[in-house]
C-alpha positions as CSV (number, residue, x, y, z in Angstrom):
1,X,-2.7,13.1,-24.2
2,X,-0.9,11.6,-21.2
3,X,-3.4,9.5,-19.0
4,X,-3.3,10.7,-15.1
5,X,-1.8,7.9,-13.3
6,X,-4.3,7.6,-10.2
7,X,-5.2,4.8,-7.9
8,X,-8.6,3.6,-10.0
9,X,-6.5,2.7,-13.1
10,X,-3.6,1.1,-11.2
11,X,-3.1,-2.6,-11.1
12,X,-2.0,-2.4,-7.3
13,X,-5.2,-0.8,-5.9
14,X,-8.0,-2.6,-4.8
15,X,-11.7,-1.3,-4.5
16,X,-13.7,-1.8,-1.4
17,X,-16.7,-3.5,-2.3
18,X,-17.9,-3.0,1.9
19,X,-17.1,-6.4,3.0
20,X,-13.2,-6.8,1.9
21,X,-12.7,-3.3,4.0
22,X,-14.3,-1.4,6.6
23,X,-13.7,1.7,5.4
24,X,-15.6,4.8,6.5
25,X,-16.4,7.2,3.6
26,X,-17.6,7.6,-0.1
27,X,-17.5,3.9,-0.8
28,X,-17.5,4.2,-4.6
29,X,-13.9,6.2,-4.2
30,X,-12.5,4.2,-1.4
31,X,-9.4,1.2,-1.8
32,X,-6.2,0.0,-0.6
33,X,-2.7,0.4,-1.8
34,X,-1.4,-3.1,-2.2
35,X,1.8,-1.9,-3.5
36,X,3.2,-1.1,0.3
37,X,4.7,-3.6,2.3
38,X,4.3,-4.2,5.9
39,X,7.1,-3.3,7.4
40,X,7.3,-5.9,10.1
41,X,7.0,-8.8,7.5
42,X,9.5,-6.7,4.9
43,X,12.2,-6.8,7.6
44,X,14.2,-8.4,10.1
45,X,17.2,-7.5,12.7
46,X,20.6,-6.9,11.5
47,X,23.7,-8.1,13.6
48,X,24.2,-4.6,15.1
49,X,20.3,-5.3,16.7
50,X,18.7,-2.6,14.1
51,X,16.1,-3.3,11.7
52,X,16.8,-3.2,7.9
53,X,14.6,-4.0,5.0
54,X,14.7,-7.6,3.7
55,X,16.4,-7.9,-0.1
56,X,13.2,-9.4,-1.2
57,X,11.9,-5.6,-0.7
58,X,14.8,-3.9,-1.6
59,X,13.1,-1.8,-4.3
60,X,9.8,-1.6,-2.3
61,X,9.2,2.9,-2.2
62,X,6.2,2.5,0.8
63,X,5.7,0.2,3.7
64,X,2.5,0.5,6.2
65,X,2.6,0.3,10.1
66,X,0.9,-0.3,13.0
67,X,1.4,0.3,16.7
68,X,0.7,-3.4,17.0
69,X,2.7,-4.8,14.1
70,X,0.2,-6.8,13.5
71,X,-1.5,-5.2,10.6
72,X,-2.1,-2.3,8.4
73,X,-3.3,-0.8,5.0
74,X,-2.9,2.2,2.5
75,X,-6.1,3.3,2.3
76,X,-6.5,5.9,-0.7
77,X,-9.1,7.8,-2.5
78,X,-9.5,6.5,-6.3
79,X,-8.6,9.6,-7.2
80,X,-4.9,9.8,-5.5
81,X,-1.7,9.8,-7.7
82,X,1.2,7.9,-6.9
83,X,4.8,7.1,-8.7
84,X,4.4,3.3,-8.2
85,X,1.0,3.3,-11.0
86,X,1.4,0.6,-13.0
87,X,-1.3,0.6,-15.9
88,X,-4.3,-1.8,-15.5
């Protein structure tokens, strides 16, 4: 029997415990992703004055943004599925 790979037995997600997170909702079910980069900190400006992900993140599959660039989070359900489980 094959083991459904959700957020509450990956080793990248984190559980709120309602001070590490102000999450609104079901707090029992409620984390972040900490798989995802931020993509201001995962990349910098190319000669040509685009952006392009930095070689330490080359393999990285997600990155979280905010209008600020200042901070953000994957917030998931501990039910949600994602290709990027890796076993507890």
């Amino acid at each position: 029997m094959t083991q459904t790979k959700t957020c509450v037995t990956c080793q990248h997600w984190e559980k709120q415990d309602g001070s590490n997170y102000p999450l609104r909702g079901p707090a029992d079910s409620m984390g972040v992703c900490n798989a995802v980069a931020q993509y201001w900190d995962s990349t910098g400006w190319t000669d040509d004055g685009e952006r392009a992900v930095l070689p330490k993140y080359a393999n990285c599959r997600a990155f979280v943004r905010d209008a600020s660039d200042y901070y953000a989070m994957l917030v998931t359900r501990n039910d949600f599925g994602c290709v990027q489980h890796k076993q507890k």
